[in-house]
C-alpha positions in Angstrom: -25.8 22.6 -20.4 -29.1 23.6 -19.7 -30.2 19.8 -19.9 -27.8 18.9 -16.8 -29.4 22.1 -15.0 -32.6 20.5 -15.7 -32.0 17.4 -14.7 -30.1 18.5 -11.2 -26.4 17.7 -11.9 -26.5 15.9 -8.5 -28.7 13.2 -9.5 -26.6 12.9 -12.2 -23.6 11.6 -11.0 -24.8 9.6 -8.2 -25.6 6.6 -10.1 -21.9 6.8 -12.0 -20.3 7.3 -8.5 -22.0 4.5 -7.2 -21.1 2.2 -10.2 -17.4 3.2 -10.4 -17.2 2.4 -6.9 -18.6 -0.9 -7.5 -16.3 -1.2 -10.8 -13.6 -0.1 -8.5 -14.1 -2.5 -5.9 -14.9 -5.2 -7.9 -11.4 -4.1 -9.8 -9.5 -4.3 -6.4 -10.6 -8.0 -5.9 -9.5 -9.2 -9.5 -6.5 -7.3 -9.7 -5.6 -8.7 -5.8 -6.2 -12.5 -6.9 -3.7 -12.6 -9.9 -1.2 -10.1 -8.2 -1.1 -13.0 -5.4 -0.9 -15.9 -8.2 1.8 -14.0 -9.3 3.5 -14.0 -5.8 2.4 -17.6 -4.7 4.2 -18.7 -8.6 1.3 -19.6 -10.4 1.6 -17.8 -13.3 0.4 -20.2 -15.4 -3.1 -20.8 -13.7 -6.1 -21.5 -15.7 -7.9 -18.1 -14.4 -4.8 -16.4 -15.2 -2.6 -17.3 -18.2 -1.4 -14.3 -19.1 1.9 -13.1 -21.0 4.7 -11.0 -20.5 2.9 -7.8 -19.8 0.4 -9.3 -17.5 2.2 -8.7 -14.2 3.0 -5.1 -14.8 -0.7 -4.8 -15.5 -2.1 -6.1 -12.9 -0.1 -4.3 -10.5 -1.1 -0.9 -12.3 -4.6 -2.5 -11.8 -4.5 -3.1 -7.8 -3.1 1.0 -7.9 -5.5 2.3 -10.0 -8.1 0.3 -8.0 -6.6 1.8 -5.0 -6.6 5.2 -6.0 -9.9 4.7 -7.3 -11.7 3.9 -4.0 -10.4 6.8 -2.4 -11.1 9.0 -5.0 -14.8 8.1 -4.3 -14.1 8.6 -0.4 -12.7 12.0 -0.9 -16.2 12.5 -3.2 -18.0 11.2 -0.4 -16.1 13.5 2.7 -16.9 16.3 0.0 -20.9 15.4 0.0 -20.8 15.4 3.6 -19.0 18.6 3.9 -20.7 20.2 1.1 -18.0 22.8 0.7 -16.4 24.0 -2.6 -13.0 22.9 -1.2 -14.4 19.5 -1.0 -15.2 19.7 -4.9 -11.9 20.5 -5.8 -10.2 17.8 -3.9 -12.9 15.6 -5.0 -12.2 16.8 -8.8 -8.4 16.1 -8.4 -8.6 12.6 -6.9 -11.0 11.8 -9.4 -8.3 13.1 -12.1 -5.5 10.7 -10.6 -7.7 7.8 -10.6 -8.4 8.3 -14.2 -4.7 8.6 -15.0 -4.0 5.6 -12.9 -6.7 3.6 -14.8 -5.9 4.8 -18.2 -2.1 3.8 -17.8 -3.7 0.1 -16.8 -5.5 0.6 -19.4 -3.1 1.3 -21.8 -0.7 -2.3 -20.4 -4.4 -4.1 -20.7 -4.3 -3.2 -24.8 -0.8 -4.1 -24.7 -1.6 -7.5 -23.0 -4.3 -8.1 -25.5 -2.2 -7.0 -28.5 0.3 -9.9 -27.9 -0.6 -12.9 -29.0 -1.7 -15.6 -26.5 -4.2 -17.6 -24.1 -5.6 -15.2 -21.8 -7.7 -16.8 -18.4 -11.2 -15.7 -17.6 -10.2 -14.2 -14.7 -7.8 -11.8 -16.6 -10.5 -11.0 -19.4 -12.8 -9.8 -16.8 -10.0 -7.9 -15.6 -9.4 -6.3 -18.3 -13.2 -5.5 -19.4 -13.2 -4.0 -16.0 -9.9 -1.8 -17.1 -11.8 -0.6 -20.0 -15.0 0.4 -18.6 -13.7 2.3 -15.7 -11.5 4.2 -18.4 -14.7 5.2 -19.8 -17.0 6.0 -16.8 -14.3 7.4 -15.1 -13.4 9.9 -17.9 -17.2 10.4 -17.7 -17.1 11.5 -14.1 -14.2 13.6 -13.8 -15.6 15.9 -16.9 -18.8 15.7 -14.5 -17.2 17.3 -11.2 -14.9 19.3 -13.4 -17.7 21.1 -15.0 -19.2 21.9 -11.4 -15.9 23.2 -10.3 -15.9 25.3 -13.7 -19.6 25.9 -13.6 -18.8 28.0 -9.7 -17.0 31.1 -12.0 -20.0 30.8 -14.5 -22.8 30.7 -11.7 -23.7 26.7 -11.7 -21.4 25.6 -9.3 -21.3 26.4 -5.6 -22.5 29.8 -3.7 -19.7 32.3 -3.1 -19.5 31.5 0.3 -17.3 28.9 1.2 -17.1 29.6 4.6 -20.8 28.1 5.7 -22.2 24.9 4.0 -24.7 25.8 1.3 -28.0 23.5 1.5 -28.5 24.2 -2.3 -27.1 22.2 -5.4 -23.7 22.4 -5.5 -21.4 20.5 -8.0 -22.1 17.0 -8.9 -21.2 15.2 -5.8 -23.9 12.9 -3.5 
């Protein structure tokens, strides 16, 4: 513990923000292309080529994508804010994104359980799936020890009425 005082919890997280956002984004666009093969009837594409559990994953991918981006919106309103309400909203968004993902999760190790041809497209989908499940976790442990950390003096100042200009939680 001392080792994330040390090393200013803030600085911590900023990099994984950043690179879930990215994952997340990156996530959106995979997940959007197959979920509109699907649609247009191309389930049998070369990027694609999934089998019977691919469309329910990639739809639980485009909503944990989703949820994911504006979990790191509501991280970013709470670095902007700087408030301790902010920190909690930003610790509970971050938890249903994590849940989201972790269920995708969950249909992508179905998917790849069953026997068959997967596309490229879908494996880097499903890599994707699987590091966000990780990083994610990561994260919300991150801004849930700063919401813990404000009962045990590491988290944010008392006040919550007036912005505090010193470190508070894990957010940008």
């Amino acid at each position: 513990m001392a080792l994330l005082v040390a090393l200013e919890r803030r600085n911590v997280a900023t990099p994984l923000l950043l690179l879930n956002l990215v994952l997340y984004i990156f996530m959106l666009g995979f997940a959007s292309s197959a979920l509109d093969s699907f649609i247009d009837g191309q389930q049998y594409h070369p990027g694609l080529l999934g089998n019977d559990a691919t469309l329910h994953f990639v739809q639980f991918a485009v909503l944990a994508s989703v949820v994911g981006v504006a979990a790191k919106l509501a991280t970013a309103y709470h670095a902007r804010a700087w408030r301790r309400q902010g920190l909690a909203a930003a610790a509970a968004m971050g938890t249903v994104a994590w849940a989201a993902t972790a269920l995708a999760f969950g249909l992508a190790c179905k998917e790849m359980m069953s026997a068959g041809q997967r596309g490229l497209r879908l494996r880097a989908l499903e890599g994707l799936t699987a590091t966000l499940s990780f990083t994610q976790l990561l994260y919300v442990v991150m801004l849930h020890a700063a919401v813990a950390g404000g009962r045990h003096g590491l988290g944010c100042s008392a006040d919550d009425e007036q912005p505090s200009r010193a470190p508070c939680g894990l957010a940008v």
